[in-house]
C-alpha positions in Angstrom: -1.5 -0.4 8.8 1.3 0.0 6.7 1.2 2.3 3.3 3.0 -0.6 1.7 0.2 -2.9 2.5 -2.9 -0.7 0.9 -2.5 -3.2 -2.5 -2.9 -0.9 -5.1 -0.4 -1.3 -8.0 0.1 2.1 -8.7 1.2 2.8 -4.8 3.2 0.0 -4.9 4.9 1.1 -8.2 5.3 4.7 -6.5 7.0 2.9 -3.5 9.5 0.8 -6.0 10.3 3.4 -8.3 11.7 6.5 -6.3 11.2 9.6 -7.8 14.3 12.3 -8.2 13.4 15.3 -6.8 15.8 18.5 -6.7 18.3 16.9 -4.7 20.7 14.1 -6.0 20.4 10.7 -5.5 17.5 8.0 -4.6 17.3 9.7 -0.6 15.9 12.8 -2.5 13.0 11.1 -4.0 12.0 9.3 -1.5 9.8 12.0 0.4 8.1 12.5 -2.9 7.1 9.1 -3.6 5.7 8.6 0.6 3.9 12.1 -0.3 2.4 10.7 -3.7 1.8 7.2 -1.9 -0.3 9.1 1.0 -1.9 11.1 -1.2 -3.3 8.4 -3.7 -4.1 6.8 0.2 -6.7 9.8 0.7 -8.2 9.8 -2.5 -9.5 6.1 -2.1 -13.0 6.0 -0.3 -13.4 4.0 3.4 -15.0 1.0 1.3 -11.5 1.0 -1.1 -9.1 1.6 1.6 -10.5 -1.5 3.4 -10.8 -3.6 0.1 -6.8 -2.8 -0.6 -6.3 -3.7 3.0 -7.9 -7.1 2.8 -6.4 -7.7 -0.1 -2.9 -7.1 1.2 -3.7 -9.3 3.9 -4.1 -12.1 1.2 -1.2 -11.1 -0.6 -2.9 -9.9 -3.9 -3.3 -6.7 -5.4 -6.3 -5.8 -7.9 -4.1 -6.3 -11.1 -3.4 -10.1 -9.1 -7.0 -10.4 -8.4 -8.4 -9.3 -12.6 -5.3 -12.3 -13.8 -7.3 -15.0 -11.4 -9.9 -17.6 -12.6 -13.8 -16.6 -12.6 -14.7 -19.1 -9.9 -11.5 -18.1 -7.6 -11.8 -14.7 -8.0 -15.4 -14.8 -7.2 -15.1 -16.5 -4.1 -11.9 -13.8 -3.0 -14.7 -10.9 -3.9 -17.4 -12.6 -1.4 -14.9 -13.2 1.5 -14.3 -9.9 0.7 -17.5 -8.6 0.8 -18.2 -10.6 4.0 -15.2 -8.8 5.8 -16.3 -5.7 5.0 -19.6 -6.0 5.8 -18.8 -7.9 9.0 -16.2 -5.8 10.4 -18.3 -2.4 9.7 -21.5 -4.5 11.3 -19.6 -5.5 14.2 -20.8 -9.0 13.3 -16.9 -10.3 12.8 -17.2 -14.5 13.6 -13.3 -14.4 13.9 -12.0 -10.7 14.2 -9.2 -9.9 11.4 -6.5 -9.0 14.3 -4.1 -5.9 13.2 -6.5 -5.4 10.3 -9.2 -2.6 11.7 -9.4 -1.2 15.1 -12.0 -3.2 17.4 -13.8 -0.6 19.7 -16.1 -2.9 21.7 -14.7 -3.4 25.4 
């Protein structure tokens, strides 16, 4: 998994915006913004880490996700849900390829 593809709008800003470190230019900053991206990365739990996943996947972030209707947003929260609870049940009906590891052989 990619850290672009977590979802979270305040990685995502971190990733757009580089930050200047000591050194001059945008090439400086970079390594501080992949540090601060990775580091917001650890503080999320398993649960929020997977959430941001599936919701890259679908191409929406949580800011994306509050600006949505009640009834779509609803349904995007219980497929959601179901993914999450599938894929750490093993009970996936069609696996999410490239999106979590799948240990049974």
């Amino acid at each position: 998994m990619s850290v672009g593809s977590i979802g979270s709008t305040a990685t995502m800003r971190a990733l757009a915006a580089p930050t200047r470190g000591k050194g001059t230019g945008a090439a400086a900053g970079e390594p501080a913004a992949a540090v601060e991206s990775f580091r917001e990365l650890m503080k999320m739990t398993p649960a929020e880490r997977m959430r941001a996943a599936l919701l890259g996947k679908m191409g929406l972030t949580e800011e994306s996700l509050r600006n949505l209707g009640a009834e779509e947003r609803r349904k995007i929260e219980d497929t959601i849900k179901a993914r999450i609870k599938d894929s750490l049940t093993g009970t996936l009906e069609t696996p999410a390829r490239g999106l979590f590891t799948d240990i049974r052989a």
